[in-house]
C-alpha positions in Angstrom: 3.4 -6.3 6.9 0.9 -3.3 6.6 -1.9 -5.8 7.8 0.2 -6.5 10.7 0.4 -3.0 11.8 -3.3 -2.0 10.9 -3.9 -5.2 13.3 -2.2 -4.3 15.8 -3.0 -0.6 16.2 -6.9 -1.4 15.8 -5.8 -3.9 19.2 -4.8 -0.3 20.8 -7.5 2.2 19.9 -11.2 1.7 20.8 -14.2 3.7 19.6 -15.5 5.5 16.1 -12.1 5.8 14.7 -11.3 4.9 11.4 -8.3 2.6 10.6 -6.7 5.6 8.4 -7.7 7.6 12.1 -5.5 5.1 14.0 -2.6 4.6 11.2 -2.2 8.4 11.2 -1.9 9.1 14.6 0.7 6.0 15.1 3.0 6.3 11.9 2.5 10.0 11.3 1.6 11.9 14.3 3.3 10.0 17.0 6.3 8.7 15.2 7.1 12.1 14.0 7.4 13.1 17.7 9.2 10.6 18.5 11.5 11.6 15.5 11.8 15.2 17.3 13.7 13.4 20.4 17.3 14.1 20.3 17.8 11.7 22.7 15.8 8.7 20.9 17.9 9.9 17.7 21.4 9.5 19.3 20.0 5.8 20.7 18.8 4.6 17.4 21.8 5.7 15.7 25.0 4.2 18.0 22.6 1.0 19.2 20.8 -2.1 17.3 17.2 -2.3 17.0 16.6 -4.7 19.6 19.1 -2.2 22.3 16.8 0.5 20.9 13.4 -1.1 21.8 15.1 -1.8 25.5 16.0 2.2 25.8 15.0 3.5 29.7 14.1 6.3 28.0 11.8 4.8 25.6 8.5 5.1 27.2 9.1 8.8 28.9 9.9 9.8 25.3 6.5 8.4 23.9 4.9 9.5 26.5 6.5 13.0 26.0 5.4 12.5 22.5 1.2 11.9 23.1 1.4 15.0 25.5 3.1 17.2 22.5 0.8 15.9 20.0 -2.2 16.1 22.2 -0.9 19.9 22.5 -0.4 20.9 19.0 -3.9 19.1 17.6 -5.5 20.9 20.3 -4.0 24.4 19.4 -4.5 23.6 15.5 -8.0 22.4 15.9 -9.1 25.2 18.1 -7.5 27.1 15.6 -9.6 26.2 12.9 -13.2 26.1 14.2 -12.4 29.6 15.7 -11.1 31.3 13.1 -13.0 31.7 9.1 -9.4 32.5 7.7 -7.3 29.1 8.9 -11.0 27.8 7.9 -10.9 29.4 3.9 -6.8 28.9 4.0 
């Protein structure tokens, strides 16, 4: 099943990205955002997993999702190449 998913995300992402690059942006980054929507929680709980994957608000969640981790890994990486401390830390 992992070499499914490893598959099928390295079908997503071009360029110099590493597969650990693409699994942790999917199953960590992303899906933990996705995680965050009280919405998406409330559907996944009262719904089956094939109602879920039809939610409307599906895709404006994900979407909502890549803007708030695009966001954050911005902030954090800016973070760290301007600062020594975060750097040392």
């Amino acid at each position: 099943m992992l070499s499914e998913i490893i598959e099928k995300v390295n079908s997503l992402f071009e360029g110099d990205l590493t597969d650990d690059d693409k699994l942790v942006y999917v199953n960590d980054v992303i899906k933990t955002k996705l995680m965050e929507s009280h919405t998406l929680t409330q559907q996944a709980v009262s719904n089956s997993k094939e109602q879920f994957a039809n939610s409307p608000d599906l895709n404006a969640e994900l979407f909502n999702a890549i803007m708030d981790a695009l966001a954050a890994h911005t902030s954090m990486s800016k973070q760290a190449l301007d600062s020594k401390k975060v750097q040392g830390g």
